[in-house]
KEKE-3310 file (N, C-alpha, C; in steps of 0.2 Angstrom, whole numbers, plus 5000, padded with zeros to 4 digits):
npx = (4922:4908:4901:4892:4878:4867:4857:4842:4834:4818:4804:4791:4774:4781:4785:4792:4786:4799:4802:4794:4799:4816:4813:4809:4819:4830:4826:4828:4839:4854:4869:4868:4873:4874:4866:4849:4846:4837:4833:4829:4833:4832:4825:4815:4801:4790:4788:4796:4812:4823:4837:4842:4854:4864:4876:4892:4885:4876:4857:4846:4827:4813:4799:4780:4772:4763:4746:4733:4736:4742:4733:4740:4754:4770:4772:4780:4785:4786:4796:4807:4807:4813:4827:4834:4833:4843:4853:4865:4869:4869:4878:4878:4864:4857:4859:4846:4839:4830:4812:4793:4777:4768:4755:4759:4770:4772:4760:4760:4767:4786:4803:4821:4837:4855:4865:4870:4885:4889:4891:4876:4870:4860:4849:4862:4879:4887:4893:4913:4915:4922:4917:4925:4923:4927:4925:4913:4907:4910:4903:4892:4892:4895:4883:4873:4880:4879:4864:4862:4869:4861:4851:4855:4852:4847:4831:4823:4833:4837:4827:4816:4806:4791:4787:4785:4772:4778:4773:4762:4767:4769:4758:4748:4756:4752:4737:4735:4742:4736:4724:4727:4729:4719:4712:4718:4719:4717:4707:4716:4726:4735:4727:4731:4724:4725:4740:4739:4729:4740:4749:4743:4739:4752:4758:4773:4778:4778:4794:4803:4815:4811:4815:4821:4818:4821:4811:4815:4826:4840:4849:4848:4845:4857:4870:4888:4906:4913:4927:4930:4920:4917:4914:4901:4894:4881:4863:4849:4831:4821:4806:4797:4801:4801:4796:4799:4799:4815:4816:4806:4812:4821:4816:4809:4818:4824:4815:4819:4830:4837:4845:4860:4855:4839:4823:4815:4805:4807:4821:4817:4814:4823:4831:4845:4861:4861:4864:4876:4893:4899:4892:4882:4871:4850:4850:4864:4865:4855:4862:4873:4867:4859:4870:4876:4867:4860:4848:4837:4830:4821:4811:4810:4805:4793:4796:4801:4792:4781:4787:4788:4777:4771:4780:4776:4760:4765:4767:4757:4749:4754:4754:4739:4739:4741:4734:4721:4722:4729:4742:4755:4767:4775:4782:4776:4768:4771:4772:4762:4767:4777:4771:4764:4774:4780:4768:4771:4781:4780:4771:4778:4787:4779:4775:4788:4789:4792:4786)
npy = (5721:5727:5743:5751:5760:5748:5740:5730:5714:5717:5721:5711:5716:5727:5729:5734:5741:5736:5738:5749:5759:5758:5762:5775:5781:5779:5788:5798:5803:5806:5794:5782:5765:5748:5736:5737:5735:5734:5737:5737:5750:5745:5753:5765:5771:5777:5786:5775:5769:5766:5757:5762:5754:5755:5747:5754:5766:5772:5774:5785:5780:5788:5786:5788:5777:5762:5760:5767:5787:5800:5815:5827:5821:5815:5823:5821:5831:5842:5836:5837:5849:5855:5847:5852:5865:5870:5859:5865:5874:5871:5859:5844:5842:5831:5827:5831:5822:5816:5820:5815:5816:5807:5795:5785:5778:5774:5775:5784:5799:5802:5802:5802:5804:5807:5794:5795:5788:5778:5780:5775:5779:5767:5758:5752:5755:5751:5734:5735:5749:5759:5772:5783:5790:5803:5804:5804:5814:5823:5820:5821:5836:5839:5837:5845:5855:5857:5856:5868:5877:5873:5881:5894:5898:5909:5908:5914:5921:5909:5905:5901:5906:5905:5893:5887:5894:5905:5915:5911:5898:5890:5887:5883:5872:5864:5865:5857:5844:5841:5838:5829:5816:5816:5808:5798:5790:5774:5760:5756:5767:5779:5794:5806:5820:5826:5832:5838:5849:5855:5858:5869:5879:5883:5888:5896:5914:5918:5915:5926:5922:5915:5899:5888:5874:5857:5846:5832:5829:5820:5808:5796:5801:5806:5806:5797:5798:5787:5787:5794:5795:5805:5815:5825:5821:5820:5824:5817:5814:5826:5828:5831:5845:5864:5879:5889:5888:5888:5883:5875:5863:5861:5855:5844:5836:5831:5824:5811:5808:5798:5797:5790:5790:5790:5784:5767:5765:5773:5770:5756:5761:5766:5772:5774:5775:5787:5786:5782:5781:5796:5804:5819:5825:5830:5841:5847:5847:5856:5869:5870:5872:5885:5895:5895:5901:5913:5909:5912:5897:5896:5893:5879:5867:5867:5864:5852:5845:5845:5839:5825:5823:5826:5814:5805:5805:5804:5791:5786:5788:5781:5766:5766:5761:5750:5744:5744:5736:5741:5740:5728:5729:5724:5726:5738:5735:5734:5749:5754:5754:5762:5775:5774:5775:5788:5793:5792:5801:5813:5817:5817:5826:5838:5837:5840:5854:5870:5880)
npz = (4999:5002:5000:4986:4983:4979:4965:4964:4959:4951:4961:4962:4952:4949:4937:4923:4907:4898:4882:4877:4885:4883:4869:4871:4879:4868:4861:4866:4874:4870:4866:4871:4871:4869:4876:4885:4901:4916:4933:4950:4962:4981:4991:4999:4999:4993:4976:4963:4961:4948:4944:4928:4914:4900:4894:4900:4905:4917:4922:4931:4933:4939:4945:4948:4962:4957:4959:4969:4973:4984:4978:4976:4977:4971:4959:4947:4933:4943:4949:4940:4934:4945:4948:4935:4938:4947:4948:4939:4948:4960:4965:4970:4967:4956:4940:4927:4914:4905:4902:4902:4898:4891:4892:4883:4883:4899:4905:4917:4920:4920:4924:4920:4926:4927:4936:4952:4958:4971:4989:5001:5015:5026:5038:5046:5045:5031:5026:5031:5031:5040:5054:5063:5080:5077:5063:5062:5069:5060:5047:5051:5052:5040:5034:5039:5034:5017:5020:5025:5014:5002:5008:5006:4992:4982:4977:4969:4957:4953:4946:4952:4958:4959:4962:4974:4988:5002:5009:5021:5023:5034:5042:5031:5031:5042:5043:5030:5032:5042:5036:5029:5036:5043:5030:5029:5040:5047:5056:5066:5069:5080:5086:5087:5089:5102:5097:5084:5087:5097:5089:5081:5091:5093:5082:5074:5070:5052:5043:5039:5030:5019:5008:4996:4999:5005:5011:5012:5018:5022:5029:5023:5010:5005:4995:4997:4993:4988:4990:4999:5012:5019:5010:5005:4989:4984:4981:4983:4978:4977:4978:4986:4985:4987:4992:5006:5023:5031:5046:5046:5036:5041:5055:5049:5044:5056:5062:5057:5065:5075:5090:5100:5114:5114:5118:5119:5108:5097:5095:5089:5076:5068:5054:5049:5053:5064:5075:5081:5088:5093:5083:5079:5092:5090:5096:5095:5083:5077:5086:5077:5065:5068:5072:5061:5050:5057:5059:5073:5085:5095:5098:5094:5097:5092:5079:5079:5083:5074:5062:5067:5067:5054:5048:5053:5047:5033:5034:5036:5024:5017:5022:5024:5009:5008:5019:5011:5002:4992:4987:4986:4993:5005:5014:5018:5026:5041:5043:5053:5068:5066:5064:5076:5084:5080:5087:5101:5100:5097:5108:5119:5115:5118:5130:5137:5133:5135:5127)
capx = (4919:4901:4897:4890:4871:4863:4850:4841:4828:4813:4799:4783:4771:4783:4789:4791:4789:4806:4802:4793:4807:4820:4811:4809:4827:4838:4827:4828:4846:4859:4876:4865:4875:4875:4859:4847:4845:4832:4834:4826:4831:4823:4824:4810:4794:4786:4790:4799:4817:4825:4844:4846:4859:4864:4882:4893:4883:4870:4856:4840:4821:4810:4791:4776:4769:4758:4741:4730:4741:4738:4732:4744:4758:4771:4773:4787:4786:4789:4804:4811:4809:4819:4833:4835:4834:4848:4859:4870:4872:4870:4882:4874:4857:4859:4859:4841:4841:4823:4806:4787:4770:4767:4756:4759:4775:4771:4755:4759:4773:4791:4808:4826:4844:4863:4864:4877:4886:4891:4888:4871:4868:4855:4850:4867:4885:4889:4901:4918:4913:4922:4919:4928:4918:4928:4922:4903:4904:4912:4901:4885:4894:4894:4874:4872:4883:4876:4858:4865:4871:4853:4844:4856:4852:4842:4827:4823:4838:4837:4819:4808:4799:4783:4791:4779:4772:4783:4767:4758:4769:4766:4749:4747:4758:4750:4731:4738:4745:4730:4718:4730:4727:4711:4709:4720:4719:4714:4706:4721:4729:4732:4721:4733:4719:4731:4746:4736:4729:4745:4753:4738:4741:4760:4761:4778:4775:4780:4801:4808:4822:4809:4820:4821:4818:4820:4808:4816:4833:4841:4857:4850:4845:4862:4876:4893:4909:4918:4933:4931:4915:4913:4912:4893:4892:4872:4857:4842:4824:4815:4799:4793:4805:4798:4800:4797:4803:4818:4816:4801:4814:4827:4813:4807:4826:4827:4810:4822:4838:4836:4849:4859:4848:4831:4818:4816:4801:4812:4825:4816:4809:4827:4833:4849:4867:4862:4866:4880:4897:4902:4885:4878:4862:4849:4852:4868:4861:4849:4866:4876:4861:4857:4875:4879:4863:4859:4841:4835:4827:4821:4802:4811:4802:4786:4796:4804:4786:4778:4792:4788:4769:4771:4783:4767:4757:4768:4768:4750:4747:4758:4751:4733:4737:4741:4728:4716:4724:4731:4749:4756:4772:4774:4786:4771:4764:4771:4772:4757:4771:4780:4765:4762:4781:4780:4763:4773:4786:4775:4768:4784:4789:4775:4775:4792:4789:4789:4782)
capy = (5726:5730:5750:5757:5758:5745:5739:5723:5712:5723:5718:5709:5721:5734:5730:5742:5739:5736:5740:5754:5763:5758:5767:5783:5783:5780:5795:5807:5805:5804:5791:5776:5761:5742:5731:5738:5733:5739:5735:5742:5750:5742:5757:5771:5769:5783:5787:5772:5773:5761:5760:5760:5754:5753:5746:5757:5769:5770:5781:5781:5782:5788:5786:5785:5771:5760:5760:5773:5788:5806:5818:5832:5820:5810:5825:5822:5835:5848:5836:5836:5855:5858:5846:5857:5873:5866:5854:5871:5881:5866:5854:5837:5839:5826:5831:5828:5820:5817:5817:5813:5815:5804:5789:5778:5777:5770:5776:5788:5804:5798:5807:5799:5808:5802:5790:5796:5782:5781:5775:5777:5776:5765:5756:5751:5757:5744:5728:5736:5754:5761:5778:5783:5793:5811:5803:5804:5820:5827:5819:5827:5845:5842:5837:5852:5861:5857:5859:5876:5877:5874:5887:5899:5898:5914:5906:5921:5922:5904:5904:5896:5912:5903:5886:5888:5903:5908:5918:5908:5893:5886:5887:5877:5864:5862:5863:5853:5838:5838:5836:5821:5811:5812:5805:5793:5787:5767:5759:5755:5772:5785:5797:5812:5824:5833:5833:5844:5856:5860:5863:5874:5884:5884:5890:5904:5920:5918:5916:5932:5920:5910:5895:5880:5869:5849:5843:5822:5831:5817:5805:5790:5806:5808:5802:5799:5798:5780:5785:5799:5794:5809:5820:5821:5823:5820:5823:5815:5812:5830:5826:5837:5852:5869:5888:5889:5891:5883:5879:5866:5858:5857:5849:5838:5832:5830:5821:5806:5807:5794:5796:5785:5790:5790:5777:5760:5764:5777:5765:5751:5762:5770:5770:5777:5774:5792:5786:5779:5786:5803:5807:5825:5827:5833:5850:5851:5847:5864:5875:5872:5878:5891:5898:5896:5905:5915:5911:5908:5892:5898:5889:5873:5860:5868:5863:5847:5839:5847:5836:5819:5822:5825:5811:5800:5805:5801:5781:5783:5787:5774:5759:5766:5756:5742:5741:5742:5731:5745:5738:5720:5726:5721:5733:5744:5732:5738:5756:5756:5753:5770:5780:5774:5777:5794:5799:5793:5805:5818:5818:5818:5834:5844:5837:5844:5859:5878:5884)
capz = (5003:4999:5001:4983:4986:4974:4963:4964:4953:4951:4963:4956:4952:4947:4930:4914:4898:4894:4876:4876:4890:4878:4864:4872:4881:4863:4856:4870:4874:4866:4867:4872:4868:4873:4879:4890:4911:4921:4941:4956:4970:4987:4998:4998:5004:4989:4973:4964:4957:4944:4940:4919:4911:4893:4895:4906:4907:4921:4924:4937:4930:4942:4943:4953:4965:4955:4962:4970:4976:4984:4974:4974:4978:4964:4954:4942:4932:4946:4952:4934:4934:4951:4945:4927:4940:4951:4944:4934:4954:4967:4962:4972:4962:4949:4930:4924:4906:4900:4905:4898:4902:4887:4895:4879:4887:4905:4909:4919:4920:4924:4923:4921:4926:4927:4944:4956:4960:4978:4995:5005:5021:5026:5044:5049:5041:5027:5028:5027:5031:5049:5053:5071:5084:5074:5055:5061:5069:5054:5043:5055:5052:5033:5032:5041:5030:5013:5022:5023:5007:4999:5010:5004:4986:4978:4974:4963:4953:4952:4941:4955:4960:4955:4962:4980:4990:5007:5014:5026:5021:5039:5044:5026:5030:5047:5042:5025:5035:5047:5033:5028:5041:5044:5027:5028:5047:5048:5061:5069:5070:5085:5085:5085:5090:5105:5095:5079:5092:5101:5082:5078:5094:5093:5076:5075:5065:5046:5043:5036:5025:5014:5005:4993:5006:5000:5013:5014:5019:5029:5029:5017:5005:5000:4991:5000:4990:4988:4990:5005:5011:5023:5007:4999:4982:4981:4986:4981:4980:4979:4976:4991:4988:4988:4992:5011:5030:5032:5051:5045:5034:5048:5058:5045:5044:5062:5065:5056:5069:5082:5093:5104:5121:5114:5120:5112:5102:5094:5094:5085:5068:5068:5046:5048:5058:5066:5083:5082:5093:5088:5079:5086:5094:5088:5099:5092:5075:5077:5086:5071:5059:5067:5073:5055:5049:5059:5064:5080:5084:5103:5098:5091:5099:5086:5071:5078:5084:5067:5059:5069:5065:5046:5045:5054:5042:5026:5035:5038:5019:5011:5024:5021:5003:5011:5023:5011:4998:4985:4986:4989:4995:5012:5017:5021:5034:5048:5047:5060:5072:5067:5066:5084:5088:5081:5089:5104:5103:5097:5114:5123:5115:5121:5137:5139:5130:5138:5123)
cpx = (4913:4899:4893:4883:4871:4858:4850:4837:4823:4807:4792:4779:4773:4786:4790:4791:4795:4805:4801:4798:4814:4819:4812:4817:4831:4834:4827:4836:4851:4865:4874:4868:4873:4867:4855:4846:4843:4833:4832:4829:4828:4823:4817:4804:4788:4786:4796:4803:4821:4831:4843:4852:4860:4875:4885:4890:4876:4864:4851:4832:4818:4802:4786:4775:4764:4750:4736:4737:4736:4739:4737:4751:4761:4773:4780:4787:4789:4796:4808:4812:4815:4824:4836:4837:4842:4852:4864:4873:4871:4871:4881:4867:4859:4856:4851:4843:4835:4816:4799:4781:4766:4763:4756:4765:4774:4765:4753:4767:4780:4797:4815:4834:4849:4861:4871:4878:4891:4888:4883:4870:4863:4855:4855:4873:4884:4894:4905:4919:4916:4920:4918:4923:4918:4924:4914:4902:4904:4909:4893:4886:4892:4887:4871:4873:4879:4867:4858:4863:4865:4849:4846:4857:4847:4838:4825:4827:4840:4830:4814:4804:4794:4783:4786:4777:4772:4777:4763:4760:4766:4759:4746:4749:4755:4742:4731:4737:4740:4725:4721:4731:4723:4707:4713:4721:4715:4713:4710:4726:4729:4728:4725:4732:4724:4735:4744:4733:4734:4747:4750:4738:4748:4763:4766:4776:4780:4790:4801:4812:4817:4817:4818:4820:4818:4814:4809:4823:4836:4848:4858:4848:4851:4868:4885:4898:4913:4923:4936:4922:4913:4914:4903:4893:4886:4868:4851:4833:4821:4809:4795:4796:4801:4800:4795:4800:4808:4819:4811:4806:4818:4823:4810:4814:4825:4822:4813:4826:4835:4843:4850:4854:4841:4830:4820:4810:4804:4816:4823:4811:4817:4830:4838:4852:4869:4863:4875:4887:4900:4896:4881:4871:4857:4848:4858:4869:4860:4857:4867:4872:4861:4864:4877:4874:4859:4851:4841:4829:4823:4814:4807:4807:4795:4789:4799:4795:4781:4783:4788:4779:4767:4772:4776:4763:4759:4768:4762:4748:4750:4754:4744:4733:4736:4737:4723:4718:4727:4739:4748:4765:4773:4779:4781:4768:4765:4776:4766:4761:4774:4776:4764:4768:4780:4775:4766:4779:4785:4773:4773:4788:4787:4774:4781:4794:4789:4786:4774)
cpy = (5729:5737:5755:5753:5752:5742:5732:5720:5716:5719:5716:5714:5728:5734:5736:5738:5741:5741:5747:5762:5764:5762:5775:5787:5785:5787:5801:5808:5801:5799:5784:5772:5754:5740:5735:5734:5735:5733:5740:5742:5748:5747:5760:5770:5775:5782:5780:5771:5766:5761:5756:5760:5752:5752:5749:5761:5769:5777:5780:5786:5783:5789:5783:5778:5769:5758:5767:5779:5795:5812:5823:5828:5816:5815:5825:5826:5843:5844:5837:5845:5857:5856:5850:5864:5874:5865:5863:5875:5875:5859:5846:5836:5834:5830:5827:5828:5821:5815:5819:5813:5810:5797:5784:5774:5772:5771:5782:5792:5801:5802:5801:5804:5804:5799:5794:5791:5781:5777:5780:5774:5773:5765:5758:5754:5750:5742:5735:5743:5755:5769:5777:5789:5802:5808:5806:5810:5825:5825:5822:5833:5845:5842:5842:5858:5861:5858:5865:5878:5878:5879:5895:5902:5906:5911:5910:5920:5915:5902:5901:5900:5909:5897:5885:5895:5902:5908:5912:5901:5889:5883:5883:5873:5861:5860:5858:5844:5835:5835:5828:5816:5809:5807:5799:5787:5782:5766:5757:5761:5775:5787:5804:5819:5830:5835:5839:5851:5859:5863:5868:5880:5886:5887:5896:5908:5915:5918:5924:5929:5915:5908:5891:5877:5863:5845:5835:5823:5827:5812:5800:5795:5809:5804:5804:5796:5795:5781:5791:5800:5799:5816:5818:5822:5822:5821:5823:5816:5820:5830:5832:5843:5859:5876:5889:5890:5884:5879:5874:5861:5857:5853:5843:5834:5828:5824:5812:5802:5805:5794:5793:5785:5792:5783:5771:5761:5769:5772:5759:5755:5768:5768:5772:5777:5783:5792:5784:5784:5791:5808:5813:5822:5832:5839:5851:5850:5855:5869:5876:5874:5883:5898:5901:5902:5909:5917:5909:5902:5891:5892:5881:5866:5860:5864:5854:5842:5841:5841:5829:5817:5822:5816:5803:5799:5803:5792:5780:5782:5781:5765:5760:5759:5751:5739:5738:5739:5734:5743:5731:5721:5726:5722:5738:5738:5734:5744:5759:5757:5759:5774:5781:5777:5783:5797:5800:5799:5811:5822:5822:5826:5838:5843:5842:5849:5864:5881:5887)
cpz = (4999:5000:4995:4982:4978:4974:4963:4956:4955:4953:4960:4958:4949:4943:4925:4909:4895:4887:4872:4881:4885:4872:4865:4875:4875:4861:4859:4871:4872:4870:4871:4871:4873:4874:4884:4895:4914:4929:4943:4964:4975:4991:4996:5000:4997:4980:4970:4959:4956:4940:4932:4919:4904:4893:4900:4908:4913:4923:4930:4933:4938:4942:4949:4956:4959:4960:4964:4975:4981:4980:4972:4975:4972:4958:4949:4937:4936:4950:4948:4935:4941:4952:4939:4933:4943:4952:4943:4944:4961:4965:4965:4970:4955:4942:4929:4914:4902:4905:4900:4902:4899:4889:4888:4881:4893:4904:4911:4917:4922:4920:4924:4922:4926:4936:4945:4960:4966:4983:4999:5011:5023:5035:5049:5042:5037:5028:5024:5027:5038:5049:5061:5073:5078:5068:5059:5064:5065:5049:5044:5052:5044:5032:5034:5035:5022:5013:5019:5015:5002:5001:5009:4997:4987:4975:4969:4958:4951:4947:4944:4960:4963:4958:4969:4982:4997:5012:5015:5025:5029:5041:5038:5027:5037:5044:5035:5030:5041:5042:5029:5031:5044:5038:5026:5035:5045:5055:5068:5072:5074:5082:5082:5085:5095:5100:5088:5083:5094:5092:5080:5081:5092:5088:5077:5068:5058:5045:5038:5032:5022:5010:5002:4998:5002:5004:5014:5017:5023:5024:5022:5012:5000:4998:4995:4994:4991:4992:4997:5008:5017:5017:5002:4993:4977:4985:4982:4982:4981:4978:4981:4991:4986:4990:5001:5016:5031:5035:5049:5040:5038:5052:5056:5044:5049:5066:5063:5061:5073:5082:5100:5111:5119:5114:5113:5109:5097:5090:5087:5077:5067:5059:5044:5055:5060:5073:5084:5086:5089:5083:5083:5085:5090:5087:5094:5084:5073:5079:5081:5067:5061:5069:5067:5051:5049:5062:5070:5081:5093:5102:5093:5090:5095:5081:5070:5078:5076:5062:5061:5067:5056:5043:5046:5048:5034:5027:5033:5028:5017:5016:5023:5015:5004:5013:5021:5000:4991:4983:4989:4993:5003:5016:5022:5027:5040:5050:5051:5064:5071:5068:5072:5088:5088:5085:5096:5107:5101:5104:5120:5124:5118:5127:5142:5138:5136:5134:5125)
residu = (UNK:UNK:UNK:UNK:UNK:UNK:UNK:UNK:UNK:UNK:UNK:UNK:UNK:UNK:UNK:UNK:UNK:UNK:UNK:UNK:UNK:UNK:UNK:UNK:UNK:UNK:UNK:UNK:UNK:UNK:UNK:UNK:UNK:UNK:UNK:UNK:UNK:UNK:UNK:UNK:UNK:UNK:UNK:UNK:UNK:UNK:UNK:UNK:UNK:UNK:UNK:UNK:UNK:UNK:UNK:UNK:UNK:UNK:UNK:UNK:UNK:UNK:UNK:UNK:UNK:UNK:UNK:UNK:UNK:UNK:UNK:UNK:UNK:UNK:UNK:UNK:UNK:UNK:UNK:UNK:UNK:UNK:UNK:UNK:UNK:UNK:UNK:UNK:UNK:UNK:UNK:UNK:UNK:UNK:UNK:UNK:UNK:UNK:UNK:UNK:UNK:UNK:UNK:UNK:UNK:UNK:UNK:UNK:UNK:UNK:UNK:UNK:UNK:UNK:UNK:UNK:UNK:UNK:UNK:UNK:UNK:UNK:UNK:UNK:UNK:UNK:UNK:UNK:UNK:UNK:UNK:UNK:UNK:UNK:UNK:UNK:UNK:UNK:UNK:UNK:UNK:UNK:UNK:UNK:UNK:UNK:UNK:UNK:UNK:UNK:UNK:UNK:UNK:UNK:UNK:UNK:UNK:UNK:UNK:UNK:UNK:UNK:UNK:UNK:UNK:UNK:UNK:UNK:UNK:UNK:UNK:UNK:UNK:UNK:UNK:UNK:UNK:UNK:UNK:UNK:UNK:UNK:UNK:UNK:UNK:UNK:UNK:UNK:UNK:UNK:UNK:UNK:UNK:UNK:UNK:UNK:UNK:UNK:UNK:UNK:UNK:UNK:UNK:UNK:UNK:UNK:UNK:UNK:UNK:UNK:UNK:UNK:UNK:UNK:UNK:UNK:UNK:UNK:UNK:UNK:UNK:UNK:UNK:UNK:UNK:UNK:UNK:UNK:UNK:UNK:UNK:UNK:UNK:UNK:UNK:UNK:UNK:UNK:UNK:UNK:UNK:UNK:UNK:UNK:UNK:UNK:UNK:UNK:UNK:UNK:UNK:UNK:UNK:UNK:UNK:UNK:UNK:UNK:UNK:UNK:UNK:UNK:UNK:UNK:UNK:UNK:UNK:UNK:UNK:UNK:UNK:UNK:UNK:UNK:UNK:UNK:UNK:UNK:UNK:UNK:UNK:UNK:UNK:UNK:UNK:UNK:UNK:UNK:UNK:UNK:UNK:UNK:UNK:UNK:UNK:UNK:UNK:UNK:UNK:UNK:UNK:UNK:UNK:UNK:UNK:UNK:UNK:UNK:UNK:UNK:UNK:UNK:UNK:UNK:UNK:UNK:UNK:UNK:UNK:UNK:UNK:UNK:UNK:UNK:UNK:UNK:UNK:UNK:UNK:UNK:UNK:UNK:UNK:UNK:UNK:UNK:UNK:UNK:UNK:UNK:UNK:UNK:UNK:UNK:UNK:UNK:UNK:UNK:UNK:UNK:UNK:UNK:UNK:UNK:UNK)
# end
């Protein structure tokens, strides 16, 4: 029975200097023993994440895409700092070990932590894995709940004050995300012209509850626990996280969850067994949020199509490289085809919208 994620051989193009990684691991952290094994994760489409091993223990390096990237994106020393902040008071941040801006090292900045070892959910459930209609509702509730969980930290008393700024968080990430599209739209892309208007219109006032927000919050982002695999005991990849309105990270979740009755262009870019029987809906994704935390989410359809348009644009950057020959992995070829799914469901929201 196959269920704990794992690493493969490390695709061409994306090696390390074995040598020089080895050097800087025995001297930053301690208890090192046995041979070095570097493997790479295949999942992720961004930032690129490498299981270490030195005997039994195992860690994970993480470090930019090779190639051209975008300019504020890839920051590893502000993911390294939000794991150190974290890890001690929200116990599914992985323990950060060491990181370096040092390019004699790699080249570039890259950070490594303990791995949590465990199962992720990808596409489809892995060989071996049942979960009955109640397991996936109850496993829905906890995603929710540990959401939660994060947006009720004190980011103040947590030391990340400093970490983003709250005021006028939306209005940035909309005029943000528009200007990253126009710079990175191929000739093969929607347009996406409606769909930034409506969002420009529709913007809601400012939140009142600024948060930690993790901005990739979703199913394959976290780590399920072998041996009760409707408990999390991870949550990865912050790379986007930040101090901001929580309902744009519920939507940015949600712009992920393809559920069983949505269309087949839905359907067919869907990355996660979020349909499957017993799995809430979207709607009752958002009740339990807001029941639990008492905001209201009356304007939702702003934060979910906000969500589905961001996530466009996260595809559109990353097959930009492709398209125009900055990567060979061929993974990216066809995210035009989500871009176009999302711009499709973009649409749809605001058709049905009363906002």
């Amino acid at each position: 029975m196959k269920t704990i994620d794992g690493a493969v051989e490390v695709r061409e193009g994306e090696a390390l200097d074995t040598e020089a990684v080895e050097r800087f691991l025995r001297d930053h952290i301690e208890g090192l023993e046995g041979p070095l094994v570097i493997r790479q994760f295949p999942s992720g489409f961004s930032n690129l994440t490498y299981m270490i091993r030195f005997g039994d223990r195992e860690l994970v390096l993480r470090r930019p895409p090779f190639g051209t990237k975008a300019r504020s994106a890839h920051d590893m020393g502000r993911e390294y700092r939000i794991l150190q902040a974290l890890h001690p008071i929200f116990p599914y941040a992985p323990r950060p070990l060491a990181y370096t801006e040092d390019p004699a090292v790699m080249g570039c900045p890259f950070y490594v932590m303990e791995r949590i070892r465990g199962i992720i959910l990808r596409k489809d459930l892995p060989e071996g894995l049942r979960l009955s209609p109640d397991d996936a509702r109850r496993l829905c509730e906890r995603l929710v709940d540990v959401h939660l969980e994060l947006h009720a930290i004190d980011y103040r008393r947590a030391g990340l004050a400093d970490f983003g700024k709250p005021e006028g968080y939306v209005q940035r990430q909309v005029e943000g995300w528009c200007r990253r599209y126009a710079a990175a739209r191929t000739e093969d892309a929607p347009d996406f012209g409606p769909v930034m208007a409506w969002l420009n219109e529709k913007m809601p006032a400012e939140t009142v509850r600024p948060a930690i927000i993790h901005n990739d919050y979703k199913l394959d982002n976290v780590v399920l626990d072998p041996d009760d695999p409707l408990n999390i005991i991870g949550v990865l990849d912050w790379e986007m996280a930040t101090i901001g309105d929580p309902l744009m990270d519920l939507g940015n979740s949600l712009a992920y969850w393809v559920q069983a009755d949505d269309p087949p262009d839905l359907q067919a870019i869907r990355l996660m067994p979020t349909h499957i029987p017993g799995a809430l809906t979207r709607r009752q994704l958002v009740e339990r949020y807001c029941r639990a935390s008492g905001l209201r989410a009356d304007n939702f359809d702003f934060y979910y199509c906000f969500g589905l348009f961001r996530l466009a644009v996260i595809a559109q950057q990353i097959y930009y490289r492709y398209y125009h020959g900055q990567t060979r992995d061929r993974r990216f070829k066809t995210l035009i085809v989500a871009v176009q799914s999302l711009s499709a469901a973009a649409a749809r929201v605001m058709e049905a919208s009363d906002l």
